[in-house]
C-alpha positions in Angstrom: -20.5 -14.7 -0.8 -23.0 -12.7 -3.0 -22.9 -10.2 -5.4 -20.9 -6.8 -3.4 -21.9 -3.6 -4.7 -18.7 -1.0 -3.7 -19.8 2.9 -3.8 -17.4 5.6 -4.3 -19.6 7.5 -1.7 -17.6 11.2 -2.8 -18.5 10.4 -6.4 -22.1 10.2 -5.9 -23.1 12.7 -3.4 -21.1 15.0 -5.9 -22.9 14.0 -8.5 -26.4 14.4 -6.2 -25.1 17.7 -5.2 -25.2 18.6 -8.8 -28.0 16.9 -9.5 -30.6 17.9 -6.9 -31.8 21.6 -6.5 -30.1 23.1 -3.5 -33.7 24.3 -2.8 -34.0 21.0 -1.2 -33.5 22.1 2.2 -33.8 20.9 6.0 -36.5 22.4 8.4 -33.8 25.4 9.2 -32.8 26.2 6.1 -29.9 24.3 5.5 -29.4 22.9 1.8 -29.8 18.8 2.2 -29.7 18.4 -1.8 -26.7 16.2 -1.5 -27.8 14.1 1.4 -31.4 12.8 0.0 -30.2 12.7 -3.5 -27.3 10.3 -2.2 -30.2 8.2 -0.2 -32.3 8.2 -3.7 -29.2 6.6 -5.7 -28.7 4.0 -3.0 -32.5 3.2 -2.9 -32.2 3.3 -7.0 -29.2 0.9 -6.9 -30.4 -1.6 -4.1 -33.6 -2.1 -6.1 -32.4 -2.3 -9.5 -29.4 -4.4 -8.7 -30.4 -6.1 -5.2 -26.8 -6.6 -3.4 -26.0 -8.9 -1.2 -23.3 -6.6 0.5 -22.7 -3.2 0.1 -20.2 -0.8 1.1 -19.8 3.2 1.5 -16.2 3.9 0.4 -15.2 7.0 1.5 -11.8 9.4 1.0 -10.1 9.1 4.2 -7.4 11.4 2.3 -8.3 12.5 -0.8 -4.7 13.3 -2.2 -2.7 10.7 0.4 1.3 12.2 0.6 2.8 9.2 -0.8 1.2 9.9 -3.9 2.4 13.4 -4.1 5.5 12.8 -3.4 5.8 10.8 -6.7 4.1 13.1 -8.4 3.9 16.3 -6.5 1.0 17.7 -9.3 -1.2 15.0 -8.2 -4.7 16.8 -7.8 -2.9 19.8 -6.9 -5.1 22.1 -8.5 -8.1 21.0 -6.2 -6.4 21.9 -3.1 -8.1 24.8 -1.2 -5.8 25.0 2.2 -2.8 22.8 2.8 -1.9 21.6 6.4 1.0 20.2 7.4 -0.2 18.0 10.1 -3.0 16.4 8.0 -4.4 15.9 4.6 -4.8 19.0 2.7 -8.3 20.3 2.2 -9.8 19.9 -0.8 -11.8 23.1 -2.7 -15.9 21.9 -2.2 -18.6 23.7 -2.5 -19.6 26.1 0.6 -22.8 24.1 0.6 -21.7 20.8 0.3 -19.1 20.4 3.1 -21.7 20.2 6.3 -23.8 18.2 4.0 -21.0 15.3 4.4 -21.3 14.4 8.1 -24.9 14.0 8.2 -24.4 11.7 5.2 -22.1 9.6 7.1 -24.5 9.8 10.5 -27.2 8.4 8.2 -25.3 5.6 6.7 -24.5 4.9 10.4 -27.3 4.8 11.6 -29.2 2.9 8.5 -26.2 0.2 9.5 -24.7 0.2 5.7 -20.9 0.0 5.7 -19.4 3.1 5.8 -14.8 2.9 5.7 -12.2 4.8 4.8 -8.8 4.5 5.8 -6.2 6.8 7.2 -3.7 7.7 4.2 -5.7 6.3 1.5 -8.4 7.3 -0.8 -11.8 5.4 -2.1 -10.4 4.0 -4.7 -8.1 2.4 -2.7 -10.2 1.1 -0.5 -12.0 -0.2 -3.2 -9.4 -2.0 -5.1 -8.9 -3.5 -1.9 -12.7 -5.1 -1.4 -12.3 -5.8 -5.0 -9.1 -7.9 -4.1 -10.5 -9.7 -1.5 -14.2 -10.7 -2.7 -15.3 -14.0 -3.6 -18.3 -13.1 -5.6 -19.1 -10.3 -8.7 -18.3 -7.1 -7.0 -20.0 -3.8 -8.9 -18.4 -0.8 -8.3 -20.8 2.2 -8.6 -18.5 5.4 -9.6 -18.3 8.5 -11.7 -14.5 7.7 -11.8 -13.0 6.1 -14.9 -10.1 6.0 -13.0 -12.0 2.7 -11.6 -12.1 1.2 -14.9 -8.6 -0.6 -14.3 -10.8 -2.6 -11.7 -13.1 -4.5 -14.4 -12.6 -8.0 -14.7 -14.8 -10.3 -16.2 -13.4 -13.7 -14.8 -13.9 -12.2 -11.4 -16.9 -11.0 -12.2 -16.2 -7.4 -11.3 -17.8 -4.3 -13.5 -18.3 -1.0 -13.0 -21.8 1.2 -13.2 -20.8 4.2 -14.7 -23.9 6.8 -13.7 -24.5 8.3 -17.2 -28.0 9.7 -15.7 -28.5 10.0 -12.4 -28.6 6.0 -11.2 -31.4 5.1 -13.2 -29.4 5.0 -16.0 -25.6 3.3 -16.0 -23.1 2.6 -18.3 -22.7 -1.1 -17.6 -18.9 -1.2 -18.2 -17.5 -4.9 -18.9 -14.5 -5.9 -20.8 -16.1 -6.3 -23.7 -17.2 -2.2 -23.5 -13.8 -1.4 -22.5 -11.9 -2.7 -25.7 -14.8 -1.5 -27.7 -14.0 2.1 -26.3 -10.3 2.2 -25.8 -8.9 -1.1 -27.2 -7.6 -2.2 -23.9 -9.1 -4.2 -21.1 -9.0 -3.4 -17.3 -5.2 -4.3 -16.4 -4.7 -2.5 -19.8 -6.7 0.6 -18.5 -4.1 1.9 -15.9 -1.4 1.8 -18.8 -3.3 3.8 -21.1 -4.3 6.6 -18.4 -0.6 6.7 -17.3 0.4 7.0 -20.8 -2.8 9.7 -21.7 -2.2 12.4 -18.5 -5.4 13.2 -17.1 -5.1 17.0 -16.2 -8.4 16.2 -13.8 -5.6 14.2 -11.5 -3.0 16.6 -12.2 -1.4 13.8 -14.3 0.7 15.1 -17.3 1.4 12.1 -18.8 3.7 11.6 -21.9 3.8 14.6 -23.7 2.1 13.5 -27.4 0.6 10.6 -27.0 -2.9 11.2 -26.5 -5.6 8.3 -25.9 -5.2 6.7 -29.3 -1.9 6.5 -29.6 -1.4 5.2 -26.1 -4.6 2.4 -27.1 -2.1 1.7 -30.5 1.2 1.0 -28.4 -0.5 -1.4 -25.6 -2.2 -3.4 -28.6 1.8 -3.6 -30.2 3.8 -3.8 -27.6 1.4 -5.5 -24.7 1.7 -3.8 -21.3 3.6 -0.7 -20.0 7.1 -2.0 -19.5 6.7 -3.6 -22.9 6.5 -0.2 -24.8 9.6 0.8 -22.7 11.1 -1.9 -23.5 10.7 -1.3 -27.4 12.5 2.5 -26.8 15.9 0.7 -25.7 15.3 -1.8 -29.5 16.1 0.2 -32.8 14.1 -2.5 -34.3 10.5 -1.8 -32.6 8.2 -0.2 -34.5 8.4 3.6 -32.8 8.1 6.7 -34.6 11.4 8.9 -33.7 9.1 11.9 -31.7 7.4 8.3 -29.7 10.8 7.1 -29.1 12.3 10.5 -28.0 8.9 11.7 -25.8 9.1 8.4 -24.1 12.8 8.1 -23.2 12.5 11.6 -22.5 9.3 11.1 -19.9 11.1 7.9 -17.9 11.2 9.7 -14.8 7.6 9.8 -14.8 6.9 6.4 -16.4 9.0 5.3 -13.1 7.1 6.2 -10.7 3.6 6.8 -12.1 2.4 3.1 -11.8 2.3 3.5 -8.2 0.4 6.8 -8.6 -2.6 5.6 -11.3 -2.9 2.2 -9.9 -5.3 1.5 -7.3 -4.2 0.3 -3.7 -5.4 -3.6 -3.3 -3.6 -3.7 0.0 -5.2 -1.1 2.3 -5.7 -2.6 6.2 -9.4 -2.7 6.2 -11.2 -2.9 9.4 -13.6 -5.4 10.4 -17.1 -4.4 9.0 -20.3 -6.0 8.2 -20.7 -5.5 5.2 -24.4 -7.4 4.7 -27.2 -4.8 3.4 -29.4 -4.2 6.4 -33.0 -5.0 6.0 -34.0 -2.6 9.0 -31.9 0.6 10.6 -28.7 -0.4 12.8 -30.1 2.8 15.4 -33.8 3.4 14.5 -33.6 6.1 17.3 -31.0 7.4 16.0 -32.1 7.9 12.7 -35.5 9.3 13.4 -33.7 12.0 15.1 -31.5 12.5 11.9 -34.6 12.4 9.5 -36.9 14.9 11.6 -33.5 17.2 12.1 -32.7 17.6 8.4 -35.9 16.6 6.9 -35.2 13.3 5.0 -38.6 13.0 4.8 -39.9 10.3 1.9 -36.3 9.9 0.2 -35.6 8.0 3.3 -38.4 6.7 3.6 -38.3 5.0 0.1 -35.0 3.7 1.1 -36.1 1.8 4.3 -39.1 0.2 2.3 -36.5 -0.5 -0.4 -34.4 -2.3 2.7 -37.1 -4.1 3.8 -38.2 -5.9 1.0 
């Protein structure tokens, strides 16, 4: 298999939400900022990076239950309605929200991969490609969370968009130590340890990114710092030894939390980058109806080459 690119779809047509002028707008009216700014990054990526494969991860559930129920903060800040019955909703933009279903008709209808999966999030679903590939996988995301992904026996970076897509933060092992002084396994320790109030994560109260960077290098992984807290003879300042003992409730169960799925049942897809639309019908309608005009069009020529 060759090189998979893995997008975390949410993550970029955020970012081209942001990023494009909501004066970018369909023949009615409607703001379409989000939908050709997305269809510009993947023409972007597809000609600066040529995938073999490529895959539209998207958030089936955004905050899935069994990850608030470990850690009932868990993005709890960003919730705008909850429902019992179903995933709560998260707090988007008034503009944004109808954007997303014509991004995902497009994809369709273009014939890229488009999956999510009921009770898990894009990150899990990519952890789970990730998993599962043969070849070097890219993960294109404005989520360091993705970070504890990188692997440079396997081949697998992220592209961290810095600027738009044109420029990326080509994140290896190498850039990972250099930054925080761990590498990807090491990642998911230190953003346990760290909090990230983004996530709703409080981590362990006092030790901030450095410190947490400090206690991997000494004591190796996670369960090897809480191992040190039970020995009088590991090197642990007294507040360390006390915040950490203190915070094993959350140590418990946070790994499951701030560790990316590799498991999820993934359905059956192609995942091959078309080199002509899956529906051309189909997608003339959608390009005429929300007035893609050349953003798409530089993306089929992009395809085709």
């Amino acid at each position: 298999m060759g090189r998979l690119m893995l997008l975390d779809t949410a993550s970029l047509y955020f970012r081209a939400y942001f990023g494009v002028p909501d004066s970018v707008k369909a023949p009615d009216g409607t703001p379409v900022n989000a939908v050709r700014g997305l269809l510009e990054f993947i023409d972007r990526l597809v000609r600066d990076h040529r995938p073999d494969a490529l895959v539209a991860c998207m958030d089936a559930d955004w905050r899935p239950q069994w990850r608030v129920e470990l850690i009932p903060s868990y993005k709890a800040h960003r919730v705008a309605e909850e429902h019992e019955a179903g995933p709560d909703e998260e707090e988007v933009p008034d503009t944004l929200s109808p954007q997303v279903p014509v991004i995902e008709d497009v994809l369709d209808a273009l014939g890229i991969a488009r999956v999510g999966v009921e009770g898990y999030e894009a990150d899990d679903v990519i952890g789970t490609f990730t998993a599962r590939a043969t070849g070097p996988v890219d993960i294109v995301t404005g989520d360091r969370d993705l970070y504890q992904l990188v692997d440079d026996a396997r081949e697998v970076r992220v592209l961290y968009p810095l600027k738009g897509v044109g420029t990326l933060q080509l994140t290896d092992e190498a850039w990972l130590r250099e930054k925080y002084g761990v590498d990807g396994r090491g990642y998911a320790d230190l953003a346990l340890l760290r909090g990230d109030p983004s996530d709703g994560l409080p981590g362990v109260p006092g030790i901030g990114e450095k410190t947490a960077a400090k206690l991997l290098t000494e004591f190796g992984d996670l369960a090897g710092i809480m191992a040190a807290v039970d020995d009088p003879k590991a090197k642990l300042t007294p507040s360390q030894r006390r915040r950490l003992d203190e915070s094993r409730p959350y140590v418990a169960v946070a790994p499951t939390v701030v560790k990316v799925a590799d498991d999820v049942p993934l359905p059956d897809v192609d995942t091959t980058l078309p080199h002509a639309p899956r529906d051309p019908a189909a997608l003339e309608k959608l390009a005429v109806r929300w007035g893609l005009g050349g953003s798409l069009q530089r993306l089929l020529a992009t395809l085709g080459t």
